[in-house]
N, C-alpha and C positions, 0 to 999 in steps of 0.2 A: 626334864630333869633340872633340878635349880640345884646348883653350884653352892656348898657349905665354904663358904669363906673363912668361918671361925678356924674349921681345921685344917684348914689350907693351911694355915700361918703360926700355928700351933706351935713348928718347927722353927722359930723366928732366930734361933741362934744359930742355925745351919749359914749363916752368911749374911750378909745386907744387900739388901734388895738395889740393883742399879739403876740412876738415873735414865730418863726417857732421851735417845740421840737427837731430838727435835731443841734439847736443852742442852746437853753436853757440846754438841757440835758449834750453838750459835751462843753459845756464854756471854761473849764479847758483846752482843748485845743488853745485857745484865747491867740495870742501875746499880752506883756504885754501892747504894745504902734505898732502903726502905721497903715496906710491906712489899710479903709474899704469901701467894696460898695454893698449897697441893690439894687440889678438890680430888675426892676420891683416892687415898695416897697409899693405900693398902700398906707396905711395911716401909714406906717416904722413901725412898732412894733419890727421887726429886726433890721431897723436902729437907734432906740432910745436906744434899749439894748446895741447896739455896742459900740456908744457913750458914755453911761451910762460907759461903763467898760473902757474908756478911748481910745478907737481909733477914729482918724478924718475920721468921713464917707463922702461918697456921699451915695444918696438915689435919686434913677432916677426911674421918672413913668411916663406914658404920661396925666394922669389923673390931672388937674389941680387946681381941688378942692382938691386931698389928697396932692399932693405937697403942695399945703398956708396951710391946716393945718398942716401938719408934720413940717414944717418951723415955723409956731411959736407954737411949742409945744418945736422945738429946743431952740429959743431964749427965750422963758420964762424959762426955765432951763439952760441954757447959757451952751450948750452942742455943741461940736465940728461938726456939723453937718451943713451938707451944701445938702438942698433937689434942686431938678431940676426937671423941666418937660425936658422927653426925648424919643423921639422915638429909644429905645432900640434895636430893629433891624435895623433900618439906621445910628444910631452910636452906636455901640459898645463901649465897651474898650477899649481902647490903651495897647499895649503889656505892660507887667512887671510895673503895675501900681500903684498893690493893694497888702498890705498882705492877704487881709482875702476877699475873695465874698460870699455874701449869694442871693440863689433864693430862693423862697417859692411859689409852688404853680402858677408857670407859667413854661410853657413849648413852646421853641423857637428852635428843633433841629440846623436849621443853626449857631445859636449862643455857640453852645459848643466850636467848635476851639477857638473863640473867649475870651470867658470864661477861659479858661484854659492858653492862651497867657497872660490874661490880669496879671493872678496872677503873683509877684515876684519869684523868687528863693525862695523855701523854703514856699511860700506861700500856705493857704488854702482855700479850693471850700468848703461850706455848701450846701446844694441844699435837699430839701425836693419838692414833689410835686405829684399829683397823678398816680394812674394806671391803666391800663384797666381791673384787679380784681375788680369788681364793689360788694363789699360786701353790703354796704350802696349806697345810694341816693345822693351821695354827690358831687360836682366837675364838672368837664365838659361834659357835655352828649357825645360832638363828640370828638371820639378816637383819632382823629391825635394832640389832646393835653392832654392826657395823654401817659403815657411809658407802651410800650410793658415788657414783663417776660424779668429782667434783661438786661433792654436798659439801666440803667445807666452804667453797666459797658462797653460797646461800646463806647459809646458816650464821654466817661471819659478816655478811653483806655490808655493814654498816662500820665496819672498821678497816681502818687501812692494812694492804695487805703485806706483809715484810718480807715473807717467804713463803712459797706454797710448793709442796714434792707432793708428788700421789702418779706413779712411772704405770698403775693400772698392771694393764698384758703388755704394753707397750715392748718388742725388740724382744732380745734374750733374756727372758724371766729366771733364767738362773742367775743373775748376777744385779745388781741395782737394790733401792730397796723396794719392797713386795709384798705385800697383804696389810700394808699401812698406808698411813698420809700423815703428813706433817703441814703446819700452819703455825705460821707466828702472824700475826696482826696486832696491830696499836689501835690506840683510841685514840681521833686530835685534839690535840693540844687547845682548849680553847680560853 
């Protein structure tokens, strides 16, 4: 069964979609100013935050109903932001483009080089999404889009790593967080 995203979002005035807590929680790591991009940003909740804090985003989805609303949710706040419809696997990032990327909740293995090229020097990866620790009911039912036990850190190999959460079964799976992983990683400074 493949997932219609168009009408998913259809409903885009029902509220604003929130931020990913891999981004809310570590802000404070947020350059004061410059390039951001919500890859995959379905109705931006991350890219309206980025904005908000003062960096020029993009915010690329292939979904063309959340792209017009995230677009005027930007211009009626006259926020630095610039949404796109984009098929995120046939164009990627251009190398050393962005200070900050955030994913949330979409999983694209081939896309990781990519991802990790795209950041600047000094640049940061946000990436929350789920796992195959299936505590809850929640997320993709078929496995090859969620991360295997510590697939972020493979996949991210090659950048430093700033934070890594993924609690798995680990202890009392009623409380912690649970059917995700979070990673922040930089690129070095060179």
């Amino acid at each position: 069964m493949t997932l219609d995203w168009e009408s998913r979002y259809r409903e885009c005035s029902s509220g604003e979609a929130e931020p990913c807590a891999v981004l809310t929680d570590y802000h404070h790591l947020l350059p004061a100013s410059g390039e951001a991009l919500d890859l995959a940003c379905g109705l931006g909740g991350n890219a309206l935050y980025l904005a908000r804090h003062g960096l020029t985003t993009s915010a690329w989805d292939s979904a063309r109903t959340a792209i017009d609303c995230l677009a005027a949710r930007g211009r009626d706040e006259g926020l630095p932001l610039a949404a796109e419809v984009r098929d995120v696997v046939a164009r990627p990032p251009l190398a050393e483009t962005f200070d900050v990327v955030v994913v949330s909740r979409f999983l694209e293995r081939n896309l990781a080089p990519a991802l990790a090229a795209a950041l600047r020097p000094g640049g940061l990866l946000f990436y929350q999404t789920f796992t195959r620790a299936r505590v809850a009911e929640r997320g993709p039912r078929n496995d090859d889009f969620r991360l295997a036990d510590n697939e972020f850190l493979t996949l991210f190999a090659g950048l430093r790593i700033r934070l890594y959460r993924d609690e798995w079964r680990a202890g009392h799976v009623s409380e912690g967080l649970r059917d995700e992983a979070q990673l922040i990683a930089q690129r070095g400074a060179e």
